[in-house]
C-alpha positions in Angstrom: 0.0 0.0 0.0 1.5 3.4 -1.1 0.7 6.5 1.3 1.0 10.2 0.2 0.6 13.3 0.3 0.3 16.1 -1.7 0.0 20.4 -1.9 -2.2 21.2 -4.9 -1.3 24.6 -5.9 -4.8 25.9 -8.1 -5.8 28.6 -9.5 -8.4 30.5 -6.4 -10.5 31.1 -9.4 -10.7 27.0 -10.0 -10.4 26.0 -6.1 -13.6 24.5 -5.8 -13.8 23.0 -9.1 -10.8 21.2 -8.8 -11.7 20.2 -5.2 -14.8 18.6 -6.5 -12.6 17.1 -9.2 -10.4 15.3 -6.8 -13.3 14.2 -4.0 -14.8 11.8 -7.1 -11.5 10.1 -7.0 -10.9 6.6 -5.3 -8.1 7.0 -2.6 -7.7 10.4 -2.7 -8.9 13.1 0.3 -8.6 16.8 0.0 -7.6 17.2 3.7 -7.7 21.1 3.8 -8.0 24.2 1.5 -7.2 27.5 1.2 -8.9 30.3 -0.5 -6.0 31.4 -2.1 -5.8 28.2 -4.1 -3.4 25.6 -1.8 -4.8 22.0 -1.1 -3.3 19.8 0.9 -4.5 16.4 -0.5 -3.7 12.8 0.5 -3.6 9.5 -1.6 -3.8 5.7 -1.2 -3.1 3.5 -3.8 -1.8 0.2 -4.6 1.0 0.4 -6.7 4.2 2.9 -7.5 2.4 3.0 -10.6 -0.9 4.1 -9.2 0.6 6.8 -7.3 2.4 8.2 -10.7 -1.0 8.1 -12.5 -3.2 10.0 -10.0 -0.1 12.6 -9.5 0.1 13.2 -13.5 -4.0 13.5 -13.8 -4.0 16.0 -10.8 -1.2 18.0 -12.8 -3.6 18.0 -15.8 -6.7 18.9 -14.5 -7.6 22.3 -15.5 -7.2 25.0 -13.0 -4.0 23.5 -11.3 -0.8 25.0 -11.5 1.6 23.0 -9.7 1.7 19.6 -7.5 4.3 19.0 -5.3 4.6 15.4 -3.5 5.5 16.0 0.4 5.3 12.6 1.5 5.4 9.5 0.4 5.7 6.0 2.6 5.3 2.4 0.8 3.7 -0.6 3.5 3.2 -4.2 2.5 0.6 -5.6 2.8 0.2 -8.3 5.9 -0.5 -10.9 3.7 2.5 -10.6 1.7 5.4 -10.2 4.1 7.3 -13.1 5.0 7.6 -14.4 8.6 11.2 -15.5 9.2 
């Protein structure tokens, strides 16, 4: 399971648009806005992969600026790790 977190820099024009944009997303929160466009935005996924693809559609959706990853933390699942 991947972990992240992200600021969302948006236009204040778009903020609520692209707000709504991300809430329809699977494994992704908007934790906290700002009216001058900031988002502080968390995502679970899966995969590395995943995580790159829901990063490069926030960076394209109209009314974003920038999107910086602030954290990031990968943790097996139970099922998978081996007991020694």
């Amino acid at each position: 399971m991947n972990f992240s977190s992200l600021v969302v820099d948006a236009q204040p024009d778009r903020l609520n648009d692209v707000r709504a944009a991300l809430q329809q997303w699977p494994g992704v929160e908007v934790q906290a806005a700002a009216t001058h466009g900031k988002l502080i935005v968390t995502v679970e996924t899966d995969s590395d992969a995943q995580t790159t693809d829901i990063f490069a559609r926030i960076n394209a959706l109209e009314g974003v600026m920038a999107v910086a990853m602030v954290y990031h933390q990968y943790e097996p699942e139970p099922e998978q790790e081996v007991l020694s």
